[in-house]
C-alpha positions in Angstrom: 142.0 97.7 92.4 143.1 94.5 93.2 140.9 91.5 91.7 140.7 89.8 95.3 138.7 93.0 96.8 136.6 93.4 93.9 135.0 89.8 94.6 133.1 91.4 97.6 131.7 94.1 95.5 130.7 92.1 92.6 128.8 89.5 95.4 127.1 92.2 96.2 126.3 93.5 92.5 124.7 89.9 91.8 122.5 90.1 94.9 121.1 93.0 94.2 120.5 92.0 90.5 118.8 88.9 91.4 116.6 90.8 94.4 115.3 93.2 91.4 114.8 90.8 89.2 112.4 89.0 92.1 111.3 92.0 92.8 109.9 92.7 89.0 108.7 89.4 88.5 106.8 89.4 92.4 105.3 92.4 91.7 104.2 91.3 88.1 102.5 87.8 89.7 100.4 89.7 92.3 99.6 92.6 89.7 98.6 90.9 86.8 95.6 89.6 89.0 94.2 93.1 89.2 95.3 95.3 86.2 95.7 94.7 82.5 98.9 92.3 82.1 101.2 95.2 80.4 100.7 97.5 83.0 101.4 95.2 85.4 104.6 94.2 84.4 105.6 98.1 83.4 105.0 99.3 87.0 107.1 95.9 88.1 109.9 96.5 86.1 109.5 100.7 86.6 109.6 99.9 90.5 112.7 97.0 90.3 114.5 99.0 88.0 114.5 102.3 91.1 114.9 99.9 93.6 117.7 98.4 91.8 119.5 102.2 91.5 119.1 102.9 94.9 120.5 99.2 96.3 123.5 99.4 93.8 124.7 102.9 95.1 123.5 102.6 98.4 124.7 98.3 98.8 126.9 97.6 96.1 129.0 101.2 96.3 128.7 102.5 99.6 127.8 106.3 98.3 124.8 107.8 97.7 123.0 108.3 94.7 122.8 111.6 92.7 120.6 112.5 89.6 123.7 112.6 87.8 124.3 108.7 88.3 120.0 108.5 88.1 120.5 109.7 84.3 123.3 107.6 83.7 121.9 104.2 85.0 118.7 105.2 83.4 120.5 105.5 79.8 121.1 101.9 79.7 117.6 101.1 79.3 
């Protein structure tokens, strides 16, 4: 693939990154008010890191996920 078309793509890959990493951290602040700290931030990064899977297939790659690709962006944690 050409390296000018892949700029698009990789755009994309960043804003999704950055929205789940907001995403973690939002749901972190507001839950850490309520719950026990650790739980808190488990359930934001358990919720950014789904979020994150479905916005990267869905966003970043056009095509929908599958469990297969669910296993194998869940083995890089």
């Amino acid at each position: 693939m050409n390296k000018l078309k892949q700029i698009p793509e990789f755009l994309r890959f960043v804003m999704v990154g950055l929205f789940a990493t907001g995403l973690h951290y939002g749901i972190y602040f507001v839950l850490q008010k309520f719950i026990q700290v650790n739980v808190a931030y488990t359930l934001g990064y358990v919720l950014s890191f789904v979020a994150n899977f479905y916005l990267t297939a869905y966003f970043t790659f056009g095509q929908p996920p599958s469990w297969k690709k669910a296993f194998g962006f869940g083995g890089h944690i």
